[in-house]
C-alpha positions in Angstrom: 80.1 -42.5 -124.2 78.9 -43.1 -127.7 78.8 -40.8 -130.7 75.1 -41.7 -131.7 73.8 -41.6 -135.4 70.6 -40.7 -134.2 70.1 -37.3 -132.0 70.1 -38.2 -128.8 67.2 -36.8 -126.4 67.6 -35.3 -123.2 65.8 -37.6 -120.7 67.5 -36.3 -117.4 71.2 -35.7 -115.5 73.3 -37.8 -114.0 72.5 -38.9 -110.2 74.6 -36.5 -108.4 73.3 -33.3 -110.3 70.3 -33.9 -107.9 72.1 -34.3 -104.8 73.2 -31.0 -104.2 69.0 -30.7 -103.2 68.3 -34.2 -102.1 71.8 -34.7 -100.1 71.5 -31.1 -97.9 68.9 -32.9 -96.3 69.5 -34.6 -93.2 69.9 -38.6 -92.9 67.4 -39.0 -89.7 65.5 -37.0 -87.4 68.3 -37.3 -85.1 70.5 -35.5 -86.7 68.6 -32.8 -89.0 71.8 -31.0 -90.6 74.6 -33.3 -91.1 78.0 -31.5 -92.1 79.2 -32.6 -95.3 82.7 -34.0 -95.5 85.0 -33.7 -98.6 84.7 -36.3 -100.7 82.0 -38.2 -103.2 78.6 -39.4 -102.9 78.3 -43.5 -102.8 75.2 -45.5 -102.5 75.5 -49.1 -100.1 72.9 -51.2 -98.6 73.2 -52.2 -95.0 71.3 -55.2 -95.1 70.8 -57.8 -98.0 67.1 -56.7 -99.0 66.7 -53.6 -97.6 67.0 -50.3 -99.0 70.0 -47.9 -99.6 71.4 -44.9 -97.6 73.9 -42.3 -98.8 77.2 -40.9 -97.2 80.6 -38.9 -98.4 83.4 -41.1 -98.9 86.9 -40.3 -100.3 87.9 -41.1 -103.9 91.4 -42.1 -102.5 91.5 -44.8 -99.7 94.9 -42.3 -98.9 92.7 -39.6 -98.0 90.4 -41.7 -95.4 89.7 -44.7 -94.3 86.8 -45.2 -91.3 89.7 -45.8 -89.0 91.7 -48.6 -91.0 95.2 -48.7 -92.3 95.5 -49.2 -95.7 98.8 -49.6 -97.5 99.5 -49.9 -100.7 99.7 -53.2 -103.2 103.6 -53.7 -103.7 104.3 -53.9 -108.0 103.5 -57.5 -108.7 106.1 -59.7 -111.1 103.3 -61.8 -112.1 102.4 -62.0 -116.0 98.5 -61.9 -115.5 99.1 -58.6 -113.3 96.8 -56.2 -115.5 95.8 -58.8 -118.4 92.8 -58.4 -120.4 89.8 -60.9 -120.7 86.3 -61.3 -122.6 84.1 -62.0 -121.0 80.9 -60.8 -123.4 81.9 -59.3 -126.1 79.8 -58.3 -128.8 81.0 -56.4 -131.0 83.2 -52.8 -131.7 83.9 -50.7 -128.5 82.6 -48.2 -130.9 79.2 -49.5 -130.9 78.7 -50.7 -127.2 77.9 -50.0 -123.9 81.4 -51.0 -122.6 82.0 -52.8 -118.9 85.1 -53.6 -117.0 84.9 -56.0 -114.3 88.0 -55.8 -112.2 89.0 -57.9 -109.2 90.4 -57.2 -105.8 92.4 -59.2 -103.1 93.3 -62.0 -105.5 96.4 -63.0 -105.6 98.1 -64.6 -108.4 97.3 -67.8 -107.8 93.7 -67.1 -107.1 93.2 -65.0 -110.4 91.1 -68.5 -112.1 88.8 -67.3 -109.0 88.3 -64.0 -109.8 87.3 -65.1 -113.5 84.9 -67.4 -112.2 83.3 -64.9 -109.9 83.0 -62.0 -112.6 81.7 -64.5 -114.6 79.2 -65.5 -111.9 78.2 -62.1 -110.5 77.5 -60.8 -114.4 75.4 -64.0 -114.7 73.6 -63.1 -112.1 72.9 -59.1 -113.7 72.0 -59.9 -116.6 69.4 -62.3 -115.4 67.5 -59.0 -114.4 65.2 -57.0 -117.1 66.1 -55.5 -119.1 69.9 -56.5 -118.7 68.6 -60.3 -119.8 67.6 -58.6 -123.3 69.5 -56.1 -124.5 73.2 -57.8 -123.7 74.2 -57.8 -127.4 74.2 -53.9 -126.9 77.3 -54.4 -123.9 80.7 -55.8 -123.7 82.2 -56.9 -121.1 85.8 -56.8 -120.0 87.9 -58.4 -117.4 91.1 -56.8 -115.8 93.2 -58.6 -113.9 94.7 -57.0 -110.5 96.8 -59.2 -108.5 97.0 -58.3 -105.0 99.9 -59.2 -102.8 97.7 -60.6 -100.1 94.4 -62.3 -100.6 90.7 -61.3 -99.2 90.4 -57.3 -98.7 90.8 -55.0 -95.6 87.6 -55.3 -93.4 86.8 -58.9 -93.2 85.7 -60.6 -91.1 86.3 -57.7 -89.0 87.6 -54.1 -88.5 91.1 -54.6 -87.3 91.5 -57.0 -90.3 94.3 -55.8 -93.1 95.0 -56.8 -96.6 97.8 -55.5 -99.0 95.4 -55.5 -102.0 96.0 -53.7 -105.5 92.9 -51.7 -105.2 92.8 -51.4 -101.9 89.1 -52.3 -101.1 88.1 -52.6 -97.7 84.9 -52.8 -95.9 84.2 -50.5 -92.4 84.2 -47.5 -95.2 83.1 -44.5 -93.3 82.8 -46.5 -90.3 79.8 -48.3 -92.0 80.6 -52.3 -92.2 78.9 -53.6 -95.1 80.1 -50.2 -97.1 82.8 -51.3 -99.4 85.2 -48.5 -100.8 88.0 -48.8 -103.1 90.8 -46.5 -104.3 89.1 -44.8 -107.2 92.5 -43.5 -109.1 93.6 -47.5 -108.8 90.6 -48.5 -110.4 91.3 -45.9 -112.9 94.5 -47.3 -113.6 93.2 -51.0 -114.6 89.9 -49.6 -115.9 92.0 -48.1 -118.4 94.0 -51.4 -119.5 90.2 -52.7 -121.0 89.9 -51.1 -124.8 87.1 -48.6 -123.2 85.2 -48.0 -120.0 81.5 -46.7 -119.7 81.1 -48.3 -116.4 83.6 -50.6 -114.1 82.5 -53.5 -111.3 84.9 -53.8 -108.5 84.3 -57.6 -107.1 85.7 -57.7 -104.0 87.5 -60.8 -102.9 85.2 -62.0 -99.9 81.8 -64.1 -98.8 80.7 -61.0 -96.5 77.8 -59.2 -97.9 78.8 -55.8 -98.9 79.5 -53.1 -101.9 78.5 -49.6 -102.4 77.8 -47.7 -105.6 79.7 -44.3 -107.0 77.7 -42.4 -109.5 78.7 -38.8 -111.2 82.7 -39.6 -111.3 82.9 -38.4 -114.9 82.5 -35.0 -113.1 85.9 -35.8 -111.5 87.9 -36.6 -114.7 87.7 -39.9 -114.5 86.7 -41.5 -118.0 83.5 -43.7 -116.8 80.8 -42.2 -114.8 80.3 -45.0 -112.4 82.0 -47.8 -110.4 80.0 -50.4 -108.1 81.7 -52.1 -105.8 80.5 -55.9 -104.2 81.7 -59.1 -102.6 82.8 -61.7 -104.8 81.3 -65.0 -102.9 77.9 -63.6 -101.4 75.0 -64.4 -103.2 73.0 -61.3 -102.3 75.5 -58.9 -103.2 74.9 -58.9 -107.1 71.9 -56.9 -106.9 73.7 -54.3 -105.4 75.5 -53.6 -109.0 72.4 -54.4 -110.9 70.8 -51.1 -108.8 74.1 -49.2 -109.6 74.4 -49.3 -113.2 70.7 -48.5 -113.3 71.3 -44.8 -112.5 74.5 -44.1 -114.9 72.6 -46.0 -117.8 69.3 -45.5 -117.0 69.7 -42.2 -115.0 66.8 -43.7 -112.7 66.2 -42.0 -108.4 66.2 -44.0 -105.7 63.2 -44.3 -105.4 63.7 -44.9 -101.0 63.2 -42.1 -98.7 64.6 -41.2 -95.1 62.1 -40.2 -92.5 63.8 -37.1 -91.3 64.1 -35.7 -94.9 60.1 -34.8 -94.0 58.2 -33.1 -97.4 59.7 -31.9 -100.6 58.9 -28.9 -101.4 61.5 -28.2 -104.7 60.4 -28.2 -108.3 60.1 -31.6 -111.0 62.7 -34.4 -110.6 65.0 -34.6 -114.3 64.8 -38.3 -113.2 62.3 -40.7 -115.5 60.9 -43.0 -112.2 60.4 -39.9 -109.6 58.0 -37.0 -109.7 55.8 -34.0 -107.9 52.8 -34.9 -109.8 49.8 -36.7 -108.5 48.5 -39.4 -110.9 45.4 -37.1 -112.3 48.4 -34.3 -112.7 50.6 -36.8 -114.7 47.5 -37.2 -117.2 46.6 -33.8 -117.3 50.2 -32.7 -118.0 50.9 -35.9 -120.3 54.3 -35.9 -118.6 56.4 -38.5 -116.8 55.2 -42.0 -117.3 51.5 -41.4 -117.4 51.7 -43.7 -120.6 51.8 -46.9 -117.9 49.3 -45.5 -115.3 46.9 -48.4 -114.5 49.2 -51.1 -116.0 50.0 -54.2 -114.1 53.6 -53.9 -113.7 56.4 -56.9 -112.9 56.8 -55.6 -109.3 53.6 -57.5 -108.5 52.0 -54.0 -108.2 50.3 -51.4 -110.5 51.9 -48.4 -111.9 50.2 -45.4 -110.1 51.8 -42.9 -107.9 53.2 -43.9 -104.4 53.8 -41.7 -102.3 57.5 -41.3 -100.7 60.6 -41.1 -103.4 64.2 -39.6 -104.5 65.1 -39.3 -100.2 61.4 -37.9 -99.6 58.4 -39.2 -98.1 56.3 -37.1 -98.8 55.6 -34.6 -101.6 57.5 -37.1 -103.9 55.6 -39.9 -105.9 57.3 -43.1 -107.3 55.9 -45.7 -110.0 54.8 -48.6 -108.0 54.8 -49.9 -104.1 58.2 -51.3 -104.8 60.9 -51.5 -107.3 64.8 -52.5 -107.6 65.5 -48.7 -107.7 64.0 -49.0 -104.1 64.9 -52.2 -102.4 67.1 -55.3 -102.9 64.5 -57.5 -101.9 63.4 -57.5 -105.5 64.7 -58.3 -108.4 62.4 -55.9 -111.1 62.7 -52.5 -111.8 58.7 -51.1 -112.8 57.6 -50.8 -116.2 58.4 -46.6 -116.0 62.2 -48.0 -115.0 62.4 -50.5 -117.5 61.6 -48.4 -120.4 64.4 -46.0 -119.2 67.0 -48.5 -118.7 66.4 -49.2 -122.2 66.6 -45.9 -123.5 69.9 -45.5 -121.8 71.5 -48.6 -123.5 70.6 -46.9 -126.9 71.9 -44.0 -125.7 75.0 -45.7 -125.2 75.0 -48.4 -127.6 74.1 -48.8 -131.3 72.3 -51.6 -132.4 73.5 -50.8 -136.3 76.2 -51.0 -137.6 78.3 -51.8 -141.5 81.5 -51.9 -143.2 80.4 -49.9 -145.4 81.4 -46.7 -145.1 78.7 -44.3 -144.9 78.2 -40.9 -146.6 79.9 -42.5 -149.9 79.1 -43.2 -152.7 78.8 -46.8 -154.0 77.6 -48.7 -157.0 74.0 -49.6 -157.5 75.4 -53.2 -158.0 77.8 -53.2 -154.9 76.5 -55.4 -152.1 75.8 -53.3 -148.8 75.7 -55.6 -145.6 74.9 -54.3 -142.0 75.2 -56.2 -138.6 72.6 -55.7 -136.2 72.8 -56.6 -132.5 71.5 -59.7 -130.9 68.7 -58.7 -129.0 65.9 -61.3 -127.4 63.1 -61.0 -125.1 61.4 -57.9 -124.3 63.5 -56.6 -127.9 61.7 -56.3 -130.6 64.4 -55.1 -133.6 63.4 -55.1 -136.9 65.3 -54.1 -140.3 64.0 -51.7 -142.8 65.3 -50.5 -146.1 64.5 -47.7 -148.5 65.2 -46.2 -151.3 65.0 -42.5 -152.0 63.0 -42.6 -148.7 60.1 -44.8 -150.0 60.5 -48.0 -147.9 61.1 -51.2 -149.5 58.9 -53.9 -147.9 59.7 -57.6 -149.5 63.5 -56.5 -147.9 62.2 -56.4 -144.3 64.8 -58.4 -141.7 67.4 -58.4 -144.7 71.3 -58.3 -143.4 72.4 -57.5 -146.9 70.7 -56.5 -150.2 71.9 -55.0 -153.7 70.8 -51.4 -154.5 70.1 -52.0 -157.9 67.6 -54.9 -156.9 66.5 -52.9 -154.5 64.8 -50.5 -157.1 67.7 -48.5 -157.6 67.5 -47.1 -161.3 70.4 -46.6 -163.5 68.6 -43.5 -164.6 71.8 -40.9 -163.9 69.9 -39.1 -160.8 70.7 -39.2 -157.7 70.0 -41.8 -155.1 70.0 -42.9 -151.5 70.1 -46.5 -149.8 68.8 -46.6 -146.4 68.7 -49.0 -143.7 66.9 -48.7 -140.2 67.0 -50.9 -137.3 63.8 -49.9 -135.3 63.0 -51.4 -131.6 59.2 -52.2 -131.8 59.6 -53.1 -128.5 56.2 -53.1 -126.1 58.6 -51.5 -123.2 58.2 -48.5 -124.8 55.5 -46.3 -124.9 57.5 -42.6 -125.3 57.7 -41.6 -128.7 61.3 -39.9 -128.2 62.1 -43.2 -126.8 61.2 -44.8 -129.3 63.0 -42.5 -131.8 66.4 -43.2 -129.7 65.9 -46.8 -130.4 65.7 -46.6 -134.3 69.2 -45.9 -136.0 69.7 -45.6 -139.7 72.6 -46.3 -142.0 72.5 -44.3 -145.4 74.4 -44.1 -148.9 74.6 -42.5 -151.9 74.3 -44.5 -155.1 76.0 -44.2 -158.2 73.9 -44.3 -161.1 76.4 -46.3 -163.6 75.4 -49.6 -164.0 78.3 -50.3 -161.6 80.2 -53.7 -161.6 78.0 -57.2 -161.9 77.4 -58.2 -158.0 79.3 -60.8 -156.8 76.2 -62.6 -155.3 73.9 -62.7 -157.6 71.7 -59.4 -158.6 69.4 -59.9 -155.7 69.4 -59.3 -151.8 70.0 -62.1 -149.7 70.2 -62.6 -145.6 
């Protein structure tokens, strides 16, 4: 998590702060009161397309495995064993939203593989809005984990072993396509990457398959989440792209279960699920009543649908269908969107300098700041003032000069200040919108100061 320049607002809680509610319920009419076993909540789709379902798994494939035998990884001699990789860097671990990918099942031949598939499967995320446009806010880091046997336990089918270093293996709570890992031996790589908001497990197989683990910061663990998917099947990507929407975007499902019958709780904290009825929304000027009526990239039209967060009724969504809902699409709604974007401000800053700030510096000193490379639906702009009084002709500038900035060498004291603002049209939400503006200040000195070494005025 990032220490943000800007106050952060509170938008909602992670995933599992709900499921204390939402997961009490039962998971079909058949079965109205399932006991609970010991372990954490992980999300996995059954079917390529469909929608998700919810169970208990163990953080430790030690603790339980659906019926299969898993043994450990045996210490590997080889060299790459644990190495480091970029795959998308873009600048400071200080400054970004910060993901591991990590393979398992690969052995050490096979670790060119596991490259090509990260680099594949994060191709395939970030083709998704609004992944596609705000990448420059995200690293991402490779670990290498070389496993003494290749594929993973599970495949093709139940009675299948693998002596993998993360010991992945499908069958996970005797559900096939659920794929679990040893959570303290993702840890263990996870940790080898300079820093780790969220970590991709990609599973060395062509089975569809993966599951999603949300809330593990409330387990100690450093990152909050940890989506798990096959390596070599085509449809499993969106099952990460859904994942990392509820750590960074703290977004419901927005699915439901037919014997989970009518809510009758109070408001969802999440952005993309409410009580309200549309004309309640507008009344109330709460939840995303800002998009109501708006054509939306799900093909549909932002309204409220009934049937969300487990419930089908007494629950509303955005719009008929969504990624938050079902894999069979590949758009999260414009309510979705705008929180996803929230959250990688919230992680991320899109401002940054060299220049130290809270000093004080000469009004002839250059000052140069690096803002992220954002496309697409992004809309970043540069601002600078001085003394609070904004400074027009240097709109978009990278660098400028105080002192041609209208800095006077009068002996009073002064202030430089640059903002990056996200004029983005994906956001409607004023608070948003104040999450995605950051600002850079600096005292000025008011001696003349040494001669610039650029010339006295500011330049790009």
């Amino acid at each position: 998590m990032r220490t943000r320049r800007t106050a952060v607002i509170s938008t909602g809680v992670a995933l599992t702060a709900v499921l204390g509610a939402a997961l009490a319920a039962p998971a079909s009419a058949a079965d109205p009161e399932p006991a609970r076993t010991p372990g954490v909540s992980v999300e996995y789709f059954p079917e390529p397309g469909g929608e998700g379902h919810r169970t208990d798994v163990p953080l430790s494939a030690g603790s339980g495995s659906g019926g299969t035998a898993l043994r450990s990884a045996a210490p590997s001699a080889a060299t790459t064993d644990g190495a480091v990789g970029k795959l998308a860097v873009t600048g400071s671990s200080d400054d970004r939203l910060d993901v591991v990918i990590i393979g398992d099942g690969y052995t050490a031949d096979e670790q060119d593989a596991f490259h090509a598939a990260a680099a594949a499967k994060w191709a395939d995320i970030t083709a998704v809005e609004p992944y596609a446009s705000y990448q420059g806010l995200m690293n991402v880091w490779t670990v290498d984990a070389v496993s003494a046997e290749s594929g993973i336990t599970g495949d093709p089918t139940a009675d299948v072993t693998r002596n993998t270093a993360l010991g992945s293996y499908f069958w996970c709570s005797e559900t096939e396509r659920l794929i679990c890992a040893d959570i303290d031996k993702v840890a263990s790589y996870a940790e080898k990457a300079p820093d780790a908001d969220l970590v991709v497990v990609v599973s060395h197989s062509t089975k569809y398959g993966g599951a999603g683990y949300s809330g593990l910061e409330e387990y100690g663990y450093p990152f909050d989440g940890v989506s798990t998917l096959s390596s070599d099947n085509a449809q499993s990507s969106m099952i990460a792209t859904h994942e990392i929407a509820h750590s960074v975007g703290l977004l419901a499902d927005e699915y439901t279960y037919d014997g989970y019958g009518t809510w009758t709780g109070g408001e969802f904290t999440e952005p993309n699920s409410s009580i309200l009825t549309a004309a309640q929304m507008k009344e109330n000027r709460s939840k995303w009543y800002r998009w109501l009526g708006e054509s939306d990239p799900t093909g549909s039209t932002v309204g409220t649908y009934e049937g969300s967060s487990y419930y089908p009724f007494g629950t509303f969504r955005p719009t008929e269908n969504s990624l938050m809902r079902a894999l069979n699409i590949s758009e999260f709604n414009l309510p979705g969107r705008e929180a996803m974007i929230a959250g990688f401000y919230r992680e991320a800053n899109a401002l940054s300098s060299e220049t130290a700030t809270g000093t004080t510096i000469g009004r002839k000193e250059r000052i140069s700041v690096t803002q992220a490379a954002l496309t697409g639906l992004a809309a970043p702009e540069l601002r600078w003032y001085v003394d609070g009084v904004r400074v027009k002709r240097a709109r978009g500038l990278t660098s400028a000069v105080p002192a041609a900035l209208g800095v006077p060498a009068d002996g009073r004291k002064h202030t430089v200040t640059v903002e990056s603002v996200d004029t983005t049209a994906s956001i409607r939400d004023p608070e948003i919108r104040a999450e995605a503006t950051e600002r850079l200040t600096w005292r000025i000195s008011a001696s003349a100061g040494p001669k610039p070494a650029h010339g006295p005025g500011p330049r790009h």
